[in-house]
C-alpha positions in Angstrom: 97.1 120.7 119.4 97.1 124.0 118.5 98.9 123.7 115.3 96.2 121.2 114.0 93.3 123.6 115.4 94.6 126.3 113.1 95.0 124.3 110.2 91.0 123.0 110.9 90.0 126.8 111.2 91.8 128.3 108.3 91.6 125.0 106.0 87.5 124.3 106.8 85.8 120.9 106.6 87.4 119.1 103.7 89.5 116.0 104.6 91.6 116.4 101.4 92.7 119.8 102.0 93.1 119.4 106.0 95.5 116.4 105.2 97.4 118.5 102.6 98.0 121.2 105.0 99.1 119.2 107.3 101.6 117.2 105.4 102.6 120.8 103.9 103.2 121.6 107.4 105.2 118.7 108.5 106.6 118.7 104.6 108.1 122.3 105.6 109.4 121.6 109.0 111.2 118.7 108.2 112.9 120.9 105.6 114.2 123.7 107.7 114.7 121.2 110.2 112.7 123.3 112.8 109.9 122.5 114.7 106.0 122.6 114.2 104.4 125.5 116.0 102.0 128.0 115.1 104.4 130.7 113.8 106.1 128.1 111.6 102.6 126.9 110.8 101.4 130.7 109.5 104.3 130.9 107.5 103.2 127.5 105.6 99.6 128.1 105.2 100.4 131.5 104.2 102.0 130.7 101.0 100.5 130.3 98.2 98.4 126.8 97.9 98.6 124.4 95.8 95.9 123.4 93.6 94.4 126.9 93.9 95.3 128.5 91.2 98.5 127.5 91.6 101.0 126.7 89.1 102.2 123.1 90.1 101.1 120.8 87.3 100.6 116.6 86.7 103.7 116.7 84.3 106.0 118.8 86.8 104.9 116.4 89.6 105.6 113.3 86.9 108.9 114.6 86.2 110.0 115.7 89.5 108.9 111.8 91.0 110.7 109.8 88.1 113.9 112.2 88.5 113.7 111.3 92.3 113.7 107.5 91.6 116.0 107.7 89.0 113.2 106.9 85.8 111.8 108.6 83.1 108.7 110.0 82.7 107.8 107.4 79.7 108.9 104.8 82.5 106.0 105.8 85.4 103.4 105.9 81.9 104.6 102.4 81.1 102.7 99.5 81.8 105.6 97.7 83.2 105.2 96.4 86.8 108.3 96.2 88.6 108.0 96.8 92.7 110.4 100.5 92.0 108.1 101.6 88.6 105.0 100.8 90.8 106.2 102.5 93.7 107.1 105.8 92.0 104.2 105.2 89.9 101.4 104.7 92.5 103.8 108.2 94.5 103.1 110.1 91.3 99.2 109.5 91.7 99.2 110.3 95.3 100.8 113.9 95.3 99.1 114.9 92.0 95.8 114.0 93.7 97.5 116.3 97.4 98.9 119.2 94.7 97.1 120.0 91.9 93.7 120.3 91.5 93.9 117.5 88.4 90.6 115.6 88.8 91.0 111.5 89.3 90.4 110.8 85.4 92.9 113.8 84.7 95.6 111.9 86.8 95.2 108.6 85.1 95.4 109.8 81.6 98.7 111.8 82.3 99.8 108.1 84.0 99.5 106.5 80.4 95.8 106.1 80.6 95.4 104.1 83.9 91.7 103.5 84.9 90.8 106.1 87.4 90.0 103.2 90.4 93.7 103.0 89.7 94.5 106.4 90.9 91.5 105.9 93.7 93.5 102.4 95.0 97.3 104.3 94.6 96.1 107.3 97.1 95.0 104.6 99.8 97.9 102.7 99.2 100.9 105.4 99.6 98.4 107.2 102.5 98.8 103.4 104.4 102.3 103.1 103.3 103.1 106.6 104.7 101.8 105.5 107.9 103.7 102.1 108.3 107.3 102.5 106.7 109.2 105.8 107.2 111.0 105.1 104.3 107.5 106.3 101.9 107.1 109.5 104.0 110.2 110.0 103.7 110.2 109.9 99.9 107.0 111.9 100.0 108.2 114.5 102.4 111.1 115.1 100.1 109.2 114.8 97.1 106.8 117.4 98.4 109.0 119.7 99.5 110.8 119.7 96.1 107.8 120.5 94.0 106.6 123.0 96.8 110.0 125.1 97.6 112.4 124.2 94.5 
């Protein structure tokens, strides 16, 4: 409890940016293998953030997600619809929407020019997916904590 009370009182009001924190969080601990507390907790938020002015872009995050799932980055902009190209695809979406500050029509041009709903459905999708199969958040934890702390 009070590892999530100070990410709501250094993080403020906005849903997007709590979440982020808190999967940066959870992103770093799993990573060192060490436990969320506050100290552990300071460390994370005090590092630079992504988004802000930070230099994480839509491409690295492209690139870094189709090298994870063994595809290239013309592969995730294809319009092919295999379960793994969606997957990685619909991935992509999600953590370029969690770290950069790439607005929703941004993202889908830089996914082959995908309708922004696309983008929209993607983040509710891998958000849901995270929460039912530990196999997604654990692709998304490591796929996080590689673009994050290379």
């Amino acid at each position: 409890m009070d590892v999530l009370e100070m990410i709501a009182a250094r993080v403020g009001r906005n849903i997007r940016k709590l979440e982020g924190a808190r999967v940066r969080v959870t992103a770093f601990a799993n990573l060192n293998r060490s436990p969320v507390d506050t100290g552990l907790t300071k460390i994370v938020l005090d590092s630079p953030q992504p988004g802000g002015g930070s230099d994480i872009t839509g491409e690295a995050v492209i690139r870094k997600t189709g090298d994870y799932f063994g595809l290239s980055v013309e592969d995730l902009r294809s319009t092919e619809r295999s379960r793994v190209l969606v997957t990685a695809r619909q991935i992509a979406m999600y953590l370029c929407r969690e770290l950069t500050g790439y607005s929703v029509p941004t993202i889908a041009a830089l996914l082959g020019g995908r309708d922004p709903g696309a983008v929209l459905h993607a983040d509710r999708k891998i958000r849901a997916l995270m929460s039912e199969r530990r196999s997604i958040y654990h692709q998304v934890t490591e796929l996080t904590n590689g673009i994050l702390f290379p």
